[in-house]
ROPAFI-585275 format. One line per field, with one value per residue (C-alpha): residue in three letters; chain; x, y, z. Coordinates in Angstrom, 3 decimals, m for minus. Layout:
N
aa: ALA	...
ch: A	...
X: X	...
Y: Y	...
Z: Z	...
END
This chain:
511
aa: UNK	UNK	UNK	UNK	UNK	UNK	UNK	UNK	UNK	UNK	UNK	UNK	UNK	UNK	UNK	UNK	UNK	UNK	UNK	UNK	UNK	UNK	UNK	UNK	UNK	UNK	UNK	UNK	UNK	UNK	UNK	UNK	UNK	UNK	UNK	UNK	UNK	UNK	UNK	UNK	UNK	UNK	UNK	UNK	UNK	UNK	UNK	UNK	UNK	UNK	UNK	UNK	UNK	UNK	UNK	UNK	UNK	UNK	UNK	UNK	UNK	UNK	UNK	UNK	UNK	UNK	UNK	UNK	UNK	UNK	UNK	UNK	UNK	UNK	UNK	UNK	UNK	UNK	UNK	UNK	UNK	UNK	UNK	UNK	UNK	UNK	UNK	UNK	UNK	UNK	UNK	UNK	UNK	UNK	UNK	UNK	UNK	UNK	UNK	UNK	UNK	UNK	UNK	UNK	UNK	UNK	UNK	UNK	UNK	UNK	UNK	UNK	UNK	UNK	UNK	UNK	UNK	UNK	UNK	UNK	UNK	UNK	UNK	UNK	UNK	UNK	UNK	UNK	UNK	UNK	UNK	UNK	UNK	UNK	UNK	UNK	UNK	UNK	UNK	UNK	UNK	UNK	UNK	UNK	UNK	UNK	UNK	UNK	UNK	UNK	UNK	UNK	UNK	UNK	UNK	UNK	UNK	UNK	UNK	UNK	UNK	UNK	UNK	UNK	UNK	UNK	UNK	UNK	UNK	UNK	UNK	UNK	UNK	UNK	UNK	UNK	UNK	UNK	UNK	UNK	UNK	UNK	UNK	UNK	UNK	UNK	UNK	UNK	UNK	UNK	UNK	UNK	UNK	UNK	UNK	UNK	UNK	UNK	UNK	UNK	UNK	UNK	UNK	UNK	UNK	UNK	UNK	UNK	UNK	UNK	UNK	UNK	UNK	UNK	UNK	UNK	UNK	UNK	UNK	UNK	UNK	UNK	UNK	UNK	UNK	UNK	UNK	UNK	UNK	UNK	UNK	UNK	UNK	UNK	UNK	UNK	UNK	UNK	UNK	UNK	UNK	UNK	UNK	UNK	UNK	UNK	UNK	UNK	UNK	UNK	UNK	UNK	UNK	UNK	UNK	UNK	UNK	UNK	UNK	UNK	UNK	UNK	UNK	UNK	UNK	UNK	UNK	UNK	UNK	UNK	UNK	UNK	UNK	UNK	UNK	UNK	UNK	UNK	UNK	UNK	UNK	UNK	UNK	UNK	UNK	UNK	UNK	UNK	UNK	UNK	UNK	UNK	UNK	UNK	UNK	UNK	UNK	UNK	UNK	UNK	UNK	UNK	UNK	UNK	UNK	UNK	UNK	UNK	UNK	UNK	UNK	UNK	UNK	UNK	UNK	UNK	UNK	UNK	UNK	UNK	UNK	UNK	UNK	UNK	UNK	UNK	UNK	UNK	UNK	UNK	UNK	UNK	UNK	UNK	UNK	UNK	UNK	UNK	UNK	UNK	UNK	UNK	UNK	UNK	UNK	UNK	UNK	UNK	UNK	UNK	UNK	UNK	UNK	UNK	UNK	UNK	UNK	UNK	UNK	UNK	UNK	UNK	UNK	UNK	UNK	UNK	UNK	UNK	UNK	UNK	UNK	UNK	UNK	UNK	UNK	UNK	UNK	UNK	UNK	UNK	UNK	UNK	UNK	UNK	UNK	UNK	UNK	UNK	UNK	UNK	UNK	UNK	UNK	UNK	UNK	UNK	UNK	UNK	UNK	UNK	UNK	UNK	UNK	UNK	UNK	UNK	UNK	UNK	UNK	UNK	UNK	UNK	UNK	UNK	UNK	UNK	UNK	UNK	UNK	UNK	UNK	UNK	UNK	UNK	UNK	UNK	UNK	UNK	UNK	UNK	UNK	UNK	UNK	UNK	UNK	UNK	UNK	UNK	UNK	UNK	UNK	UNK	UNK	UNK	UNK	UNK	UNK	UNK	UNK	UNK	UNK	UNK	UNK	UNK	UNK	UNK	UNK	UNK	UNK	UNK	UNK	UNK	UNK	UNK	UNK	UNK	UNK	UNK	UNK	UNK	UNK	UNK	UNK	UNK	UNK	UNK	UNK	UNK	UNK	UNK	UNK	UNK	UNK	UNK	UNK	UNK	UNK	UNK	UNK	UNK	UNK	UNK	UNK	UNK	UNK	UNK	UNK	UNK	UNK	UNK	UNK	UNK	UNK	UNK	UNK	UNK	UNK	UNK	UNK	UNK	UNK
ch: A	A	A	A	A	A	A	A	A	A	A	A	A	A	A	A	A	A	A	A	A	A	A	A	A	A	A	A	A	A	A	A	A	A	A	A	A	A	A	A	A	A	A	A	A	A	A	A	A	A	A	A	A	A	A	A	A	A	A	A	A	A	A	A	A	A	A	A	A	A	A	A	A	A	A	A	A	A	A	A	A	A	A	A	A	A	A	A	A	A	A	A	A	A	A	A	A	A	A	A	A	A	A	A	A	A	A	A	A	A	A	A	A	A	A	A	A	A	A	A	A	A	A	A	A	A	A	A	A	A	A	A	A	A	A	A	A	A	A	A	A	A	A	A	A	A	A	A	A	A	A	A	A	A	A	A	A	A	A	A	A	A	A	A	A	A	A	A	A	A	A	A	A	A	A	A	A	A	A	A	A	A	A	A	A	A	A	A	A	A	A	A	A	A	A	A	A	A	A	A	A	A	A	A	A	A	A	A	A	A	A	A	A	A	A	A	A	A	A	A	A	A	A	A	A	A	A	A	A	A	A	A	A	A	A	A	A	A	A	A	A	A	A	A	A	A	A	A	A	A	A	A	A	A	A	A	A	A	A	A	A	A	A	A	A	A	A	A	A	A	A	A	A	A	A	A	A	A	A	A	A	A	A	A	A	A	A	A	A	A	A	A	A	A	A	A	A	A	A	A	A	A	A	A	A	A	A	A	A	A	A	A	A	A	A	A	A	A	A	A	A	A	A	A	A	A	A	A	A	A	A	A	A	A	A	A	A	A	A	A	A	A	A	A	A	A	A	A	A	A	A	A	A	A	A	A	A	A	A	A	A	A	A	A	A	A	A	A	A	A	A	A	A	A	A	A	A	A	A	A	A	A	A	A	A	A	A	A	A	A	A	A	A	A	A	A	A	A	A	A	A	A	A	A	A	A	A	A	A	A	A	A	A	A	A	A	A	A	A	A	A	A	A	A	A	A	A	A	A	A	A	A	A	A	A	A	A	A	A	A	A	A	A	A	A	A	A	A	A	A	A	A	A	A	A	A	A	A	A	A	A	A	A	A	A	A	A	A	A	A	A	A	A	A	A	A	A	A	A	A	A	A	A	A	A	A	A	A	A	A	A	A	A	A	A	A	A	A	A	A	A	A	A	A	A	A	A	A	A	A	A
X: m37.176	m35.051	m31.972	m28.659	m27.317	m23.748	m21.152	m17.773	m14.974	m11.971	m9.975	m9.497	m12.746	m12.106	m12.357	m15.747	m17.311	m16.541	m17.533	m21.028	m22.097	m21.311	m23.655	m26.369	m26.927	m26.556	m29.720	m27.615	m28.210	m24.612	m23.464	m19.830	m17.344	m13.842	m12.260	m13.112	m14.370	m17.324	m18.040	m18.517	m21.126	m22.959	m23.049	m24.816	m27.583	m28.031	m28.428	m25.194	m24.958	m21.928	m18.771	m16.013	m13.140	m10.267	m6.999	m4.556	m6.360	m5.231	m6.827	m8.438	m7.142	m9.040	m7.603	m8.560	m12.048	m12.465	m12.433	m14.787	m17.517	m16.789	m17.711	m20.707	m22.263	m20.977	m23.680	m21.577	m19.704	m16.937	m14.501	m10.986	m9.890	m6.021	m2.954	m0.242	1.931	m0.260	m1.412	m0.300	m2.730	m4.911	m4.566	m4.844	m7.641	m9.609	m8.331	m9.819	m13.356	m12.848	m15.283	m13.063	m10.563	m10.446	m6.795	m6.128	m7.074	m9.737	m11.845	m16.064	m16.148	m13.635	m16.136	m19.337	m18.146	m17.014	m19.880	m21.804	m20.312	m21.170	m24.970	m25.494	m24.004	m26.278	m29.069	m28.068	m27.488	m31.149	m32.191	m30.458	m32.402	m35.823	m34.786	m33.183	m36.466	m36.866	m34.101	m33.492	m31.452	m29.939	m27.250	m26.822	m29.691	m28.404	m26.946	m29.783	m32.256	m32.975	m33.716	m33.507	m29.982	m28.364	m29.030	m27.761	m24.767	m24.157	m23.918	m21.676	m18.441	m16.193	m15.629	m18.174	m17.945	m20.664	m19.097	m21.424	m19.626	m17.919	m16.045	m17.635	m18.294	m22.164	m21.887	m19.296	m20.221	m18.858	m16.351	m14.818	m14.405	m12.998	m10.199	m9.268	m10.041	m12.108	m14.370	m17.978	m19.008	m16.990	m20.015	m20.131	m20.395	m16.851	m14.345	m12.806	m9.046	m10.762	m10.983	m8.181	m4.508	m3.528	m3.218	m3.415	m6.300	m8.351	m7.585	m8.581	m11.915	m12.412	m11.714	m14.491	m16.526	m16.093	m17.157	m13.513	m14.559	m17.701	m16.933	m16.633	m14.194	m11.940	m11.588	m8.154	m8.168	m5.939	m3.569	m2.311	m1.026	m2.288	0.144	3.277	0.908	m2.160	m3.056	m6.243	m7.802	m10.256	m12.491	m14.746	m17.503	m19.276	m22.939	m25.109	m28.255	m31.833	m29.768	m26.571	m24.887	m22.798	m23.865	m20.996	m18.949	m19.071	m16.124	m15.615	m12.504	m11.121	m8.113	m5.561	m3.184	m3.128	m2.795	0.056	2.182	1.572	3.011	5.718	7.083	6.953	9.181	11.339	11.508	12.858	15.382	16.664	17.177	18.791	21.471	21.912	22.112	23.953	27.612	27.993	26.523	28.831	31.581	30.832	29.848	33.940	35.345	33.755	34.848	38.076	38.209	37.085	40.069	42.051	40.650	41.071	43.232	42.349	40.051	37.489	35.217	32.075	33.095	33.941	30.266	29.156	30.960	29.661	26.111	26.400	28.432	25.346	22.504	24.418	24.614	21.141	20.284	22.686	20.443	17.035	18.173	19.410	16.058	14.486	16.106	15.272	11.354	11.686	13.264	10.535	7.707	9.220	9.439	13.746	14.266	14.585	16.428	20.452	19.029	21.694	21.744	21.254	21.312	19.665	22.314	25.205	23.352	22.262	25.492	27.554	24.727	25.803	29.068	28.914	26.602	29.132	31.245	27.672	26.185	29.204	29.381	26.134	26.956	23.905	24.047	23.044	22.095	21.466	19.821	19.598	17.931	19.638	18.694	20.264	17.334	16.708	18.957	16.701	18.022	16.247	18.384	20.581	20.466	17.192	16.990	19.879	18.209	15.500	17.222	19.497	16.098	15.139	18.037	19.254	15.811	16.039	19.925	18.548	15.158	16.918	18.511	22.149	22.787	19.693	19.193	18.334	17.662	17.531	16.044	15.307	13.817	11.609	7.782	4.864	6.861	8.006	11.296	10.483	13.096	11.959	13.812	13.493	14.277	13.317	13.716	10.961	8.094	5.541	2.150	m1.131	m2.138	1.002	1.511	m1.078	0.365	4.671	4.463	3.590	5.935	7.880	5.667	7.878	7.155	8.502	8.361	10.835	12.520	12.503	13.201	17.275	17.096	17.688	15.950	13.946	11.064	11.204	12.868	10.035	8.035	10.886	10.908	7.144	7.435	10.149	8.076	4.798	7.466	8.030	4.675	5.787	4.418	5.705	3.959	4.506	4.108	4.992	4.266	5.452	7.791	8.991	10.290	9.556	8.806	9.496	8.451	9.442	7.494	9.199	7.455	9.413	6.749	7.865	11.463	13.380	15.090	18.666	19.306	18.360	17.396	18.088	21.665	22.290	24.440	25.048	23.176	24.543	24.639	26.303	26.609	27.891	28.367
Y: 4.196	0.802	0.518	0.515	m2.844	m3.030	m5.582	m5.872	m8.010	m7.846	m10.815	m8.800	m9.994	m6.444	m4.386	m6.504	m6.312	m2.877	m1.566	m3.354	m1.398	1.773	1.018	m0.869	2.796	4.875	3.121	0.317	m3.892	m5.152	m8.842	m9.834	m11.813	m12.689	m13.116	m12.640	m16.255	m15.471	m11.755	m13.148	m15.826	m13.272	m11.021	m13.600	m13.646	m10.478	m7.125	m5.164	m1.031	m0.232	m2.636	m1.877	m3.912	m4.624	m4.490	m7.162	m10.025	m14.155	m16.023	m13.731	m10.133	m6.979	m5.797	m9.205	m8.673	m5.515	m6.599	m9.028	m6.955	m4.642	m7.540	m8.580	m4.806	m1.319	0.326	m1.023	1.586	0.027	2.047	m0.038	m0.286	0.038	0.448	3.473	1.399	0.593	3.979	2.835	0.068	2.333	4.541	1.665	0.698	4.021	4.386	0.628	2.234	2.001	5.199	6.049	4.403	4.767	3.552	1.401	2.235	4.130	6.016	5.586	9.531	8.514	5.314	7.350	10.371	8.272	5.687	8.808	10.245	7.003	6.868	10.372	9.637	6.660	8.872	11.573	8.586	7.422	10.632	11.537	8.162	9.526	12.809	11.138	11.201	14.323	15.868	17.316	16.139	19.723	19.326	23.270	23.941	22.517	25.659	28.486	25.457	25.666	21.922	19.522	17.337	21.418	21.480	17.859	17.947	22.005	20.075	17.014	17.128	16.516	18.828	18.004	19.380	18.518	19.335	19.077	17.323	20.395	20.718	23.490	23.594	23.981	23.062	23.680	22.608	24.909	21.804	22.080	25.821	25.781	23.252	25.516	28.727	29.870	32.831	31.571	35.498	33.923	31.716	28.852	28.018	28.619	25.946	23.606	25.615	28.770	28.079	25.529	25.691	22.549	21.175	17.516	17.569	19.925	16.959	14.047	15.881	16.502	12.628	11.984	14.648	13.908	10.162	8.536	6.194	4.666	2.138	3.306	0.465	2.094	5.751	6.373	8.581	11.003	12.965	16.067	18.675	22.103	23.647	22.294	21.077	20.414	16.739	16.326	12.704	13.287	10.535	10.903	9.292	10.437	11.226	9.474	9.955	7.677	6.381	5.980	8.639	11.152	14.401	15.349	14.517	14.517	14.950	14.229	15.881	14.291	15.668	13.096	15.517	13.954	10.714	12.307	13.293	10.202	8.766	10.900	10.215	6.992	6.894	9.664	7.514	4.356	6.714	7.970	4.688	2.347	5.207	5.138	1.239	0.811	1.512	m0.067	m3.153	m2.870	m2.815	m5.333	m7.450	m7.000	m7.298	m10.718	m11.633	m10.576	m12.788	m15.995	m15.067	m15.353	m18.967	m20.495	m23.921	m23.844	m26.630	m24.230	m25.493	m24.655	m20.878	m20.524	m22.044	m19.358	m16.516	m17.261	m17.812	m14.097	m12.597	m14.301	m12.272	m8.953	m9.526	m9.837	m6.834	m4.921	m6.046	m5.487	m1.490	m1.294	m2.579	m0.281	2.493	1.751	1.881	4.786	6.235	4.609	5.878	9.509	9.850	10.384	7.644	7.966	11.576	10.323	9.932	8.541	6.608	2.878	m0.069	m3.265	m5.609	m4.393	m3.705	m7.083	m8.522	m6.198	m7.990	m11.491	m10.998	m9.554	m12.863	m14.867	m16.504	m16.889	m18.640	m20.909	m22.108	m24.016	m25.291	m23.681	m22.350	m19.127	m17.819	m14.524	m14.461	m11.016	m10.462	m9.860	m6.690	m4.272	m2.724	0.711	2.881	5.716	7.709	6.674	5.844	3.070	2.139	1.690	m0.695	m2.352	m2.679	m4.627	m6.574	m7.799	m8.899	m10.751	m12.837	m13.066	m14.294	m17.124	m18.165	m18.297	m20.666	m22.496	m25.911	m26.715	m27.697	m25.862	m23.567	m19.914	m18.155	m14.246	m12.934	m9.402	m8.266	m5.514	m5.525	m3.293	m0.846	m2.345	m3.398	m6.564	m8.529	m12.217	m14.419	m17.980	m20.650	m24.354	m23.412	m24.526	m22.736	m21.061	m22.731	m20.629	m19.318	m17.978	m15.747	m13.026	m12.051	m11.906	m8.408	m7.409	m6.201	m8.688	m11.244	m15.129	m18.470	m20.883	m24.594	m27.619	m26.592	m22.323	m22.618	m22.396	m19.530	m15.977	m12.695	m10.082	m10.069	m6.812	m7.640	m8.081	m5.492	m2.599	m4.259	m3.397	m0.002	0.885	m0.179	1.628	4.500	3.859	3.121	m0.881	m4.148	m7.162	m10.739	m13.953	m17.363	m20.844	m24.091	m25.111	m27.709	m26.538	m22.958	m19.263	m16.717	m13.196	m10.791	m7.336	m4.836	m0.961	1.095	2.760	5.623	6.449	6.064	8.578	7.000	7.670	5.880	4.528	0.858	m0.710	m1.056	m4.303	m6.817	m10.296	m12.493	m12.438	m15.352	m15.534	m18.893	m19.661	m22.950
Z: 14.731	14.287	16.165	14.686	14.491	15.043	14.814	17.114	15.440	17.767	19.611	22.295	24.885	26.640	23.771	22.503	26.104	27.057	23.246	23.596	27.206	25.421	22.051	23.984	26.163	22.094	21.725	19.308	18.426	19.445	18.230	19.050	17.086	18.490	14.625	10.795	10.429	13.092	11.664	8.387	9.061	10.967	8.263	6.336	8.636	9.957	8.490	9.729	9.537	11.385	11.677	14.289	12.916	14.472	11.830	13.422	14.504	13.799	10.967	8.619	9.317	9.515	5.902	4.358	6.219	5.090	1.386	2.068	3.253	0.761	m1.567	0.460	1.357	0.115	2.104	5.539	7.968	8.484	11.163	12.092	15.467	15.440	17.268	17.375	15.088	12.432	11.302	8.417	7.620	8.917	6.136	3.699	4.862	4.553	0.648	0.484	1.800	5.496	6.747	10.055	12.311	16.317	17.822	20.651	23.346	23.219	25.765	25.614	24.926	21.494	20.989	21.004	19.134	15.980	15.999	16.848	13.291	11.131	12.265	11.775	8.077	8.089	8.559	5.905	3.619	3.896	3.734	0.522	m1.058	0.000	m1.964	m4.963	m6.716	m6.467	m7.244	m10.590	m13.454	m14.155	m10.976	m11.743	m9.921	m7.078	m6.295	m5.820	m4.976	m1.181	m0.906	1.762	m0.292	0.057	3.647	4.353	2.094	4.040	7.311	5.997	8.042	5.063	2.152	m0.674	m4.212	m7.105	m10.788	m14.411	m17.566	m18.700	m15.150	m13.852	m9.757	m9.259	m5.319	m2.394	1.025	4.022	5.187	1.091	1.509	4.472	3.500	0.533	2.077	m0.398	0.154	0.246	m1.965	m4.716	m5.726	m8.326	m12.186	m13.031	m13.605	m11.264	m12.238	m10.588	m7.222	m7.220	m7.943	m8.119	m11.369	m10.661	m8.455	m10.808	m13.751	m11.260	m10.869	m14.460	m15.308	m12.997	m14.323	m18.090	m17.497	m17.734	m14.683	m14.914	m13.083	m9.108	m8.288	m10.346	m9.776	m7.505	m4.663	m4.887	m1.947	m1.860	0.391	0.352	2.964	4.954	7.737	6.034	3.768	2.090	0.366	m2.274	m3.541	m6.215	m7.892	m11.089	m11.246	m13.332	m15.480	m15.597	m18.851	m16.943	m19.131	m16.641	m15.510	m13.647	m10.696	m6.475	m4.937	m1.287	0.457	4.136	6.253	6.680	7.950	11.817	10.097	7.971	10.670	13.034	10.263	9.575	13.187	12.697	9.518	11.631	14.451	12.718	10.550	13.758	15.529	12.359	11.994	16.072	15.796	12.261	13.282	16.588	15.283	12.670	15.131	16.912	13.632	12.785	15.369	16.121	12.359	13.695	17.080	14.944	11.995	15.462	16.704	13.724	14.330	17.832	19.462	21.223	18.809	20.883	21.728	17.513	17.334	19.671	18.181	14.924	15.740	17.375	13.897	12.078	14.289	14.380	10.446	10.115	12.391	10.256	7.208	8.928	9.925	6.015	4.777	7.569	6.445	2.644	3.351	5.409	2.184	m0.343	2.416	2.294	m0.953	m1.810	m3.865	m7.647	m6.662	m8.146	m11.869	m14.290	m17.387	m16.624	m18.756	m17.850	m18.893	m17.013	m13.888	m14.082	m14.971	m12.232	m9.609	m10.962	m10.608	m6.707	m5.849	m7.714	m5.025	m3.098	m5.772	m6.149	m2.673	m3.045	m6.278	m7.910	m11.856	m12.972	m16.846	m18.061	m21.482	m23.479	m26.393	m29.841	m29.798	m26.641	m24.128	m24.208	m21.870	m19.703	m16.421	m12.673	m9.919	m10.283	m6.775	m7.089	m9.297	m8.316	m4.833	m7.029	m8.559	m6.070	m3.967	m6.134	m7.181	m3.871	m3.005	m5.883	m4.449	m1.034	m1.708	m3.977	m2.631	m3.317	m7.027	m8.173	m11.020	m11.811	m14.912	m15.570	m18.544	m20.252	m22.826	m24.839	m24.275	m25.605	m24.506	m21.109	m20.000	m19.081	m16.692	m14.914	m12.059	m12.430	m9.991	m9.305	m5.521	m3.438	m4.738	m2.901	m1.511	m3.183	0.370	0.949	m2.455	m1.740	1.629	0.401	m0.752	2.532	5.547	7.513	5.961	5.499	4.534	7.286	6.574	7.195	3.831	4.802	8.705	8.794	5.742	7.524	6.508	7.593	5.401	3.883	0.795	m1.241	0.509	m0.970	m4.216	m4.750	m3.014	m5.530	m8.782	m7.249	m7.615	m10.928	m11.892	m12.561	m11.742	m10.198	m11.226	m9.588	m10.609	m8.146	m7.981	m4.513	m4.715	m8.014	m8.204	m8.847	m11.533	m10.536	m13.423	m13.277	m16.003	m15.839	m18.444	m20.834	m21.290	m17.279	m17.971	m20.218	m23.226	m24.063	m26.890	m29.781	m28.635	m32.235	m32.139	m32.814	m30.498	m30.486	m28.165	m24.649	m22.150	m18.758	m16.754	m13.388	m12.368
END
């Protein structure tokens, strides 16, 4: 039998060492590489099976990584090695085809049970490709056929479901009916609404099962909670024919609840602390605005210096627990709850107006342009897209040098609200735009260094439109400014008036 050749990709030499002598005695091919760069030009030369991939690692990270391979070899295990904090990413990186994740630190025992998991899978996959010749096309026989694919897909240890066209269940492993407690006399052939009750999930497995996603790269997974305490991720992938027309659907069901609730606590946990921090850092943030109103004439120059650099930091932690607090709120799900009637214009123009004495200071303009034509007015939470909003243009004021410009526009779409930020800032460097979207993620250069943030402003501005089922586009040339394009679809918003009343042509400029 060949071994099982496995790779190690960690930059921890403790973690690569120590993960070896426990493969080399599962009977397992071990190479080593301390970052992504290395584990990639090994996988060009040697035929990988299993991957343990660490998530947070300099250079090219474990998510980044992860992609890649994906690209290179579908076939790969790939399980992530992660810490406490980033169960998170750890989630992402399953619903971007991760098979399992281990977190730092880990025991052997942990190390051997989950490789232990992906080789037996290994097996069963190779095993299903010997039988796929011989199975037949009706996928209804599945079910009374006492073959050798029943027996391997019976001892699967996640939930497996086979559907035909129509939608009707012809297969349920035991791990499926025991997530859904369904009683195994029930038996099959009925449809998918029979043995399940929730209406979503029964219409993401008749999508799959009617042909809707032909293309496996892009079928969604989809989440859903079945009790208070218990999560479930189903993936699916259609089933297809000798002429690639489909015959149905498999459906493969994992419990994410542990992962759930890790990461529950962890959104708990930083609720709990930025409300314990916010309003004695707010104090103290007054009162020292307070002491320096008082020193003002005096010649302690270096102890106003002093007091103000420490009003400046206790500002910005007051902004970092608000931003905090704003994800945990995104992450839990409770924005979008205080729906009113918004209209673009005057939120945007009530934002302009707040920045105003900001934007004045450094001597920068700002235009809004509106088209002839008002924008359609729909109910969502105003603070919501306020919060947006505000991001963005106080992103634009902030990377945008003294004198500079700044131009909002809005208008109507293909059935989008569609709002942009422009600047002729500095402009962002190619290598820099994929990664701004993410958490606590910031471009530091000569011209960036003295600007102060926290790096989540961006990161709640796409958590909010994921909300609303909108997009976010950038375009920079570094050196020359920013285009922030904001797309909220109308078909997701509820209109409240008729949006051909006619208005003049509205421009606002602040010099």
């Amino acid at each position: 039998m060949n071994k099982t050749i496995v790779l190690v990709v960690d930059d921890e030499k403790g973690i690569r060492d120590g993960s070896e002598r426990v493969l080399i005695k599962m009977g397992c091919e071990v190479f080593k590489a301390s970052c992504g760069e290395k584990g990639l030009e090994i996988l060009k030369n040697k035929k990988i099976s299993i991957i343990l991939l660490d998530l947070k690692m300099p250079g090219i990270d474990g998510m980044e990584m992860l992609k890649k391979v994906r690209e290179i070899d579908e076939s790969i295990m790939i399980i992530v090695i992660t810490g406490y904090a980033t169960v998170t990413t750890a989630i992402e990186a399953m619903k971007c085809g991760a098979y399992d994740f281990i977190p730092k630190p880990f025991e052997p025992d942990q190390l051997r049970i989950v490789v232990g998991r992906a080789m037996e899978k290994l097996r069963l996959i190779e095993e299903t490709k010997k039988l796929e010749h011989d199975r037949k096309k009706n996928l209804a026989d599945l079910d009374t056929e006492k073959s050798r694919i029943y027996t391997i897909v019976e001892l699967l240890p996640n939930g497996v479901m086979v559907t035909n066209i129509n939608g009707n269940v012809v297969l349920m492993n035991p791990a499926f009916l025991r997530h859904f407690e369904i009683n195994p006399e029930i038996g099959t052939g009925k449809s998918i609404e029979t043995y399940i009750k929730d209406y979503k999930f029964c219409s993401f497995v008749r999508e799959i099962s009617e042909g809707k996603y032909m293309d496996p790269d892009k079928i969604p997974t989809y989440e859903f909670a079945i009790k208070e305490d218990k999560y479930l991720m189903a993936r699916g992938k259609p089933v297809l024919g000798d002429q690639k027309e489909c015959l149905g659907a498999v459906i493969s069901i994992a419990d994410v609840t542990t992962i759930k609730m890790l990461d529950q606590l962890k959104s708990e946990f930083v609720a709990k602390v930025s409300h314990e921090l916010r309003s004695p850092l707010s104090t103290i943030h007054e009162q020292l605005a307070f002491v320096l109103s008082d020193m003002v004439g005096e010649n302690s120059i270096k102890d106003q210096d002093l007091l103000f650099r420490a009003k400046e930091k206790t500002k910005g932690l007051i902004a970092l627990i608000g931003d905090l607090l704003d994800l945990s709120r995104i992450e839990e799900g409770t924005v979008f709850k205080n729906q009113k009637p918004v209209r673009v214009e005057e939120l945007l123009k009530s934002i302009v107006t707040f920045m105003d004495s900001s934007i004045k200071s450094k001597k920068q303009s700002l235009l809004i342009k509106f088209p002839e034509c008002s924008l359609p007015t729909f109910t969502t939470d105003p603070m919501a897209l306020e919060s947006i909003f505000g991001n963005l243009i106080t992103n634009a004021a902030n990377y945008t040098p003294e004198g500079g410009k700044i131009l909002i526009s809005a208008n109507l779409s293909d059935n989008y609200i569609v709002v942009s930020v422009e600047d002729n800032g500095f402009g962002i460097k190619p290598d820099h735009q994929e990664n701004i979207f993410k958490k606590f993620y910031r471009v530091k250069n000569e011209k960036t260094r003295h600007i102060t943030g926290t790096g989540l402003g961006l990161p709640i501005v796409k958590g909010l439109l994921d909300d609303l089922g909108g997009t976010i586009k950038l375009e920079s040339e570094y050196g020359k400014g920013s285009t922030f394009t904001v797309f909220l679809p109308l078909n997701q918003l509820q209109e409240q008036t008729d949006i051909l009343h006619q208005n003049t042509p509205c421009h606002i400029k602040i010099k």
